[in-house]
C-alpha positions as CSV (number, residue, x, y, z in Angstrom):
1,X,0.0,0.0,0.0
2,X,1.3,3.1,-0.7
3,X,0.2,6.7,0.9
4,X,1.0,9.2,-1.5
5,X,-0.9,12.8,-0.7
6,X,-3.3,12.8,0.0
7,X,-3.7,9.8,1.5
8,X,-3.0,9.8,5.8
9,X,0.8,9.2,6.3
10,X,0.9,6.7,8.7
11,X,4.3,4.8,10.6
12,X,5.0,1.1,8.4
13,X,3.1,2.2,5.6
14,X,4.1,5.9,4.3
15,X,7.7,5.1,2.3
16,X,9.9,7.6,3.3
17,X,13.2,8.5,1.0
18,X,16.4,10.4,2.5
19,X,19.2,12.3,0.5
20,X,22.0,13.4,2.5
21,X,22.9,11.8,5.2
22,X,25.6,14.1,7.0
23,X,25.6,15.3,10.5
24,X,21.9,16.3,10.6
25,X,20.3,14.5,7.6
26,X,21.5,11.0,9.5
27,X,20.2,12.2,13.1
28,X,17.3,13.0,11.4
29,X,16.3,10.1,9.0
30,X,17.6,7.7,12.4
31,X,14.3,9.6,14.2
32,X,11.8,8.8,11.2
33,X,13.2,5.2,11.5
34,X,12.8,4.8,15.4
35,X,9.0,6.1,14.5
36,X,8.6,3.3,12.4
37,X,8.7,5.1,8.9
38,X,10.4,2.7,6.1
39,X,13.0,4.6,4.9
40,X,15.1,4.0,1.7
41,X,18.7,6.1,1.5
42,X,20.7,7.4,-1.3
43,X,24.5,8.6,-0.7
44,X,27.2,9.4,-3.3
45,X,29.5,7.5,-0.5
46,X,27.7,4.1,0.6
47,X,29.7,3.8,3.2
48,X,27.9,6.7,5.0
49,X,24.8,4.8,5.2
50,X,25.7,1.9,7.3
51,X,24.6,3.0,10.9
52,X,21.3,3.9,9.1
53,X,21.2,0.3,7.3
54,X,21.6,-1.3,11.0
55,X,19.0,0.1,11.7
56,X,16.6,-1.0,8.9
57,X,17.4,1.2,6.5
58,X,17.3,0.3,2.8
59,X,20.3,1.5,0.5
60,X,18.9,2.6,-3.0
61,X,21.3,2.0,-5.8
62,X,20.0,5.3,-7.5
63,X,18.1,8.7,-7.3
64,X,15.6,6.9,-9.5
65,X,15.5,3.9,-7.6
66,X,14.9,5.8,-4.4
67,X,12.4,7.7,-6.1
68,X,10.4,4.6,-7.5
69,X,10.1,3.5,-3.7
70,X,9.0,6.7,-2.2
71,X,6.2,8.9,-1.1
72,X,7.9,11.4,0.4
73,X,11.3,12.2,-0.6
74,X,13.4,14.4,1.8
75,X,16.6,16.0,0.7
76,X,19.6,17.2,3.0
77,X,22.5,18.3,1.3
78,X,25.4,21.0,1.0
79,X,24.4,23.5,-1.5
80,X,22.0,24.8,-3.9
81,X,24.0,24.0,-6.5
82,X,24.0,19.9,-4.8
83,X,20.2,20.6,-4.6
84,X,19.6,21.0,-8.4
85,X,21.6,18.4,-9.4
86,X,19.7,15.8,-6.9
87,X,16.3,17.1,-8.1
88,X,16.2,19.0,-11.7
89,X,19.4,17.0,-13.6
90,X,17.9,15.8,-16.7
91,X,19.8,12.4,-16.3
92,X,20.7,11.3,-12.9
93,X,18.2,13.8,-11.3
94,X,14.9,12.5,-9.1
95,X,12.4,14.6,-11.7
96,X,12.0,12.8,-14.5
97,X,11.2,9.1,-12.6
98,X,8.7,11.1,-9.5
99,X,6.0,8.9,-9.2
100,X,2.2,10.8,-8.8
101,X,1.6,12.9,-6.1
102,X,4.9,12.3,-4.8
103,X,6.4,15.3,-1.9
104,X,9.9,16.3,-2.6
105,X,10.9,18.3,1.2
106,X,13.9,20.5,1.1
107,X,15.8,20.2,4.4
108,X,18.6,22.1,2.5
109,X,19.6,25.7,3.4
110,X,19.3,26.5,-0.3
111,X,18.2,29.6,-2.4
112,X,14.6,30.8,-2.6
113,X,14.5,31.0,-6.2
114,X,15.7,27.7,-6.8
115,X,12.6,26.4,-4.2
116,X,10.2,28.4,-6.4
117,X,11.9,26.7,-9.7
118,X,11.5,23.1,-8.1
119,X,8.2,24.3,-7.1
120,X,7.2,24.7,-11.0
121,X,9.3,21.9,-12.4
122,X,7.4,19.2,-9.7
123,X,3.9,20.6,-10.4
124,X,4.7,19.3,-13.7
125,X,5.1,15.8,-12.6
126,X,1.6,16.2,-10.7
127,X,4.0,16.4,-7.5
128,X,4.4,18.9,-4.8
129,X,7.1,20.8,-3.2
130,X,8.2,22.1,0.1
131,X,11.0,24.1,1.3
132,X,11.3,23.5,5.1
133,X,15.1,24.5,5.8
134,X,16.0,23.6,9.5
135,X,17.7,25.5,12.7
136,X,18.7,24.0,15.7
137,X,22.2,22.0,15.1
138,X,23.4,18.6,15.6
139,X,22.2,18.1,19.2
140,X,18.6,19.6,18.2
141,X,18.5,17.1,15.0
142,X,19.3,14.3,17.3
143,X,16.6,15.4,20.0
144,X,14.3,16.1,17.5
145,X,13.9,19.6,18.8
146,X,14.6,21.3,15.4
147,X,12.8,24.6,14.2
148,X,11.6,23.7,10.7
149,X,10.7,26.7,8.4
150,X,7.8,25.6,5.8
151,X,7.3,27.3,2.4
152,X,4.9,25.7,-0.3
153,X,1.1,24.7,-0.2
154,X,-0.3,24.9,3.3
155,X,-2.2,21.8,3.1
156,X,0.8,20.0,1.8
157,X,2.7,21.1,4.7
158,X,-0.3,20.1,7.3
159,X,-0.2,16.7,5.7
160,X,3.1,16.1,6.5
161,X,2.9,17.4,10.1
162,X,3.0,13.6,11.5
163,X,6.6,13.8,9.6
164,X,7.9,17.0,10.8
165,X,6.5,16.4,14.3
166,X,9.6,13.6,14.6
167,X,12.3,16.0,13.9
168,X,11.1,19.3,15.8
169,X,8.6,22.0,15.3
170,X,7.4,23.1,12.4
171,X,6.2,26.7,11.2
172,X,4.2,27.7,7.8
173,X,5.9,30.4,6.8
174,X,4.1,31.2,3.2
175,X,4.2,30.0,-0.3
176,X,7.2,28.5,-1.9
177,X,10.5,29.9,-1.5
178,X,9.5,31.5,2.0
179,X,10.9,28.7,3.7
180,X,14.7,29.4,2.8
181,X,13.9,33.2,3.2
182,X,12.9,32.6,6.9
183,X,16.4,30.0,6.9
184,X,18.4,32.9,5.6
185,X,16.8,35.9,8.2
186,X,17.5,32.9,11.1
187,X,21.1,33.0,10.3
188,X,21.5,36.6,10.0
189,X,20.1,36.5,13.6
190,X,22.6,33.8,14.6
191,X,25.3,34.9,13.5
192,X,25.3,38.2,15.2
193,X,24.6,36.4,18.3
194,X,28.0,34.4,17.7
195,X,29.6,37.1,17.2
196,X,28.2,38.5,20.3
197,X,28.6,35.8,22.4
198,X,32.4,35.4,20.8
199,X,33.1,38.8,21.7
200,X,31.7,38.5,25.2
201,X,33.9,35.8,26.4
202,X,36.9,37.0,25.1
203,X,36.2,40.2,26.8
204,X,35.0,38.5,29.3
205,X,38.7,36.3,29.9
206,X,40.7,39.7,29.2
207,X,38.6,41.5,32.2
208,X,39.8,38.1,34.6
209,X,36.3,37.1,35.2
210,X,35.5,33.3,35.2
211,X,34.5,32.3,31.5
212,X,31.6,30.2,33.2
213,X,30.9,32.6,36.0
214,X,29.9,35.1,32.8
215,X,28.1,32.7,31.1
216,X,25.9,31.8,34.3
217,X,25.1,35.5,35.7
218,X,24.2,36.4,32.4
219,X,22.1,33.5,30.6
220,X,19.2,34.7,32.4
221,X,18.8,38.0,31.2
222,X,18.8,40.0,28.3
223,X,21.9,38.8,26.5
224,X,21.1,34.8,27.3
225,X,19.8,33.3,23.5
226,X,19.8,29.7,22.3
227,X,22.8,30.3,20.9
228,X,24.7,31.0,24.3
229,X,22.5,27.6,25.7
230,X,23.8,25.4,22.7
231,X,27.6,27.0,22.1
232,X,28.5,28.9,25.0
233,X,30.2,25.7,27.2
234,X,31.6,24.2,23.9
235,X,33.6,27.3,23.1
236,X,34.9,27.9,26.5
237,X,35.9,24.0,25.8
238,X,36.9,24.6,22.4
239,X,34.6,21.9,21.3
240,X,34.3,23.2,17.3
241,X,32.6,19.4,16.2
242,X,30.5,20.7,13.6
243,X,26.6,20.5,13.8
244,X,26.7,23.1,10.9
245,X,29.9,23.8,8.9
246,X,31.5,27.1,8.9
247,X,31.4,26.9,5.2
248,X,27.9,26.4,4.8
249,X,27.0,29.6,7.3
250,X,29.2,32.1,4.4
251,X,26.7,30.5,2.4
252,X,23.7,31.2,4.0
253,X,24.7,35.2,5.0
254,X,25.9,35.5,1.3
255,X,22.2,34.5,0.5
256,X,21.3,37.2,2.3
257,X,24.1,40.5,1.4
258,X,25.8,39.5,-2.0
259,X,23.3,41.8,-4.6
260,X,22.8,39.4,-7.7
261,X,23.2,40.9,-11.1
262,X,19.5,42.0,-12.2
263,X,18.3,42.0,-8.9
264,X,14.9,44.0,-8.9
265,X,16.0,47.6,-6.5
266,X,13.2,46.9,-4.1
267,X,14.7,43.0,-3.3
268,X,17.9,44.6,-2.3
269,X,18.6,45.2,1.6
270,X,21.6,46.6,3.4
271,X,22.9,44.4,5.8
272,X,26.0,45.7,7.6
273,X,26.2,43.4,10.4
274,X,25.3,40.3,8.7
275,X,28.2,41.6,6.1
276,X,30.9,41.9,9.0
277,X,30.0,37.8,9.7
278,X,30.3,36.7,6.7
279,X,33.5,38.3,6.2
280,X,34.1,36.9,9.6
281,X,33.3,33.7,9.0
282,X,34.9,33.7,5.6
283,X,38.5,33.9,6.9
284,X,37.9,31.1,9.2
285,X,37.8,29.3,5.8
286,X,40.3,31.0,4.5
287,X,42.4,29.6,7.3
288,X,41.3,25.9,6.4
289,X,38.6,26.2,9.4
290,X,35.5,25.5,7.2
291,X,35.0,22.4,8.3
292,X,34.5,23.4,12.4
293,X,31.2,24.3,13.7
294,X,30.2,27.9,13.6
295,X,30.7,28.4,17.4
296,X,34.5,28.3,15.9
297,X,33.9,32.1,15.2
298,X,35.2,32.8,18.7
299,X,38.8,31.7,17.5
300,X,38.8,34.4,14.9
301,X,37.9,37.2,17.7
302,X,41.1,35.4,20.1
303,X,43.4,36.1,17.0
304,X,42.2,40.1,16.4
305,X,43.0,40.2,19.7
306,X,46.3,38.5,19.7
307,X,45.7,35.2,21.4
């Protein structure tokens, strides 16, 4: 039996396929798994996928493979550009072997024109689309405490509420391509509050007060945020694992500052201090850092300031 929208999804029978199984897309898929989902995997690296198989997941051969075997397809890759070739590639890509009323979801922080293109090009295939980019990093992908940002067809998005409910929280956001607009505006927001909170311990250390001390007298006031709950204790113990790649945050704020050519005047926005983190976090990569977590950005503030 299969459950394609708009038939009820439902644990054991809704077939569930995963591309992208990194840091978050394998915490993630796990959770669909221990809910009973059957899930079927691709990866350009097999060898990625083996926790996932021990725990009942299938290994497709191909995109159209795991396409053949899915309702709902979710993607969770690196970059837009990794995002068009999984979905829209005339050859290798998922488009051309959807079945009916299949639901492509976008975990990817990607662009919001290419969700509005994917949009078009699945309507075509008498499929549907949704752009529901994530926030919450490794530890809230593995809780299943994420916050998921939802851009498409409301309905569509309601439907797959017994889905999203696994990972985290989910939030309708508007139609297609508002999903990675809301992703983009969440990492403007978090990345001025890493380079707050960066700033704040170095100060902070340089003053002689207790690294921890600061942290505790001030989380519960004005300056306390996620961010200092989820990074503060793993900078002060230089733990720079990534949940999200330095590299991938310069791709999100660039998203947001660098002005396209032909971009319509009224689409443009200033946006000094989301500028300042990019470049910021852009030299981390430029010192072969890309690969830390973003809570790394305190290492860049440490060298300004000669340490």
């Amino acid at each position: 039996m299969t459950t394609h929208y708009p038939a009820p999804i439902l644990p054991a029978q809704t077939r569930v396929g995963w591309i992208g199984i990194g840091v978050m897309g394998s915490a993630m898929a796990g959770r669909l798994l221990a809910a009973g989902y059957p899930l079927t995997v691709y990866s350009r690296t097999p060898s990625k996928s083996l926790s996932l198989q021990s725990q009942g997941a299938h290994l497709a051969n191909s995109l159209s493979d795991l396409a053949k075997a899915s309702d709902v397809i979710f993607t969770m890759v690196g970059h837009p550009s990794d995002v068009r070739q999984v979905v829209l590639e005339k050859a290798t890509g998922l488009l051309p072997h959807l079945n009916s009323h299949t639901v492509l979801v976008d975990h990817t922080s990607s662009h919001p024109l290419l969700a509005k293109e994917i949009c078009i090009a699945v309507k075509e295939r008498n499929c549907y689309s949704i752009d529901a980019p994530v926030s919450g990093g490794d530890i809230g992908a593995r809780e299943g405490k994420l916050a998921i940002f939802a851009g498409g067809e409301e309905s569509v998005v309601e439907w797959l509420s017994p889905l999203f409910e696994v990972m985290g929280r989910v939030t309708y956001v508007g139609s297609s391509g508002n999903g990675q607009s809301c992703k983009i505006a969440n990492q403007i927001v978090v990345g001025g509050n890493l380079l707050g909170l960066s700033e704040g311990l170095v100060f902070a250390e340089r003053a002689g007060v207790d690294k921890r001390e600061f942290l505790e007298a001030v989380k519960s006031g004005a300056a306390g945020s996620m961010v200092m709950e989820l990074f503060g204790e793993r900078m002060i113990e230089r733990d720079f694992k990534a949940g999200g790649f330095v590299e991938y945050m310069v791709k999100d704020l660039g998203m947001g500052v660098d002005v396209v050519d032909g971009q319509e005047s009224e689409k443009v926005v200033v946006l000094p201090g989301a500028a300042l983190c990019k470049q910021l976090f852009s030299s981390m990569v430029a010192n072969g850092d890309g690969k830390l977590g973003t809570q790394g950005l305190i290492t860049v503030i440490e060298r300004i300031n000669g340490k």
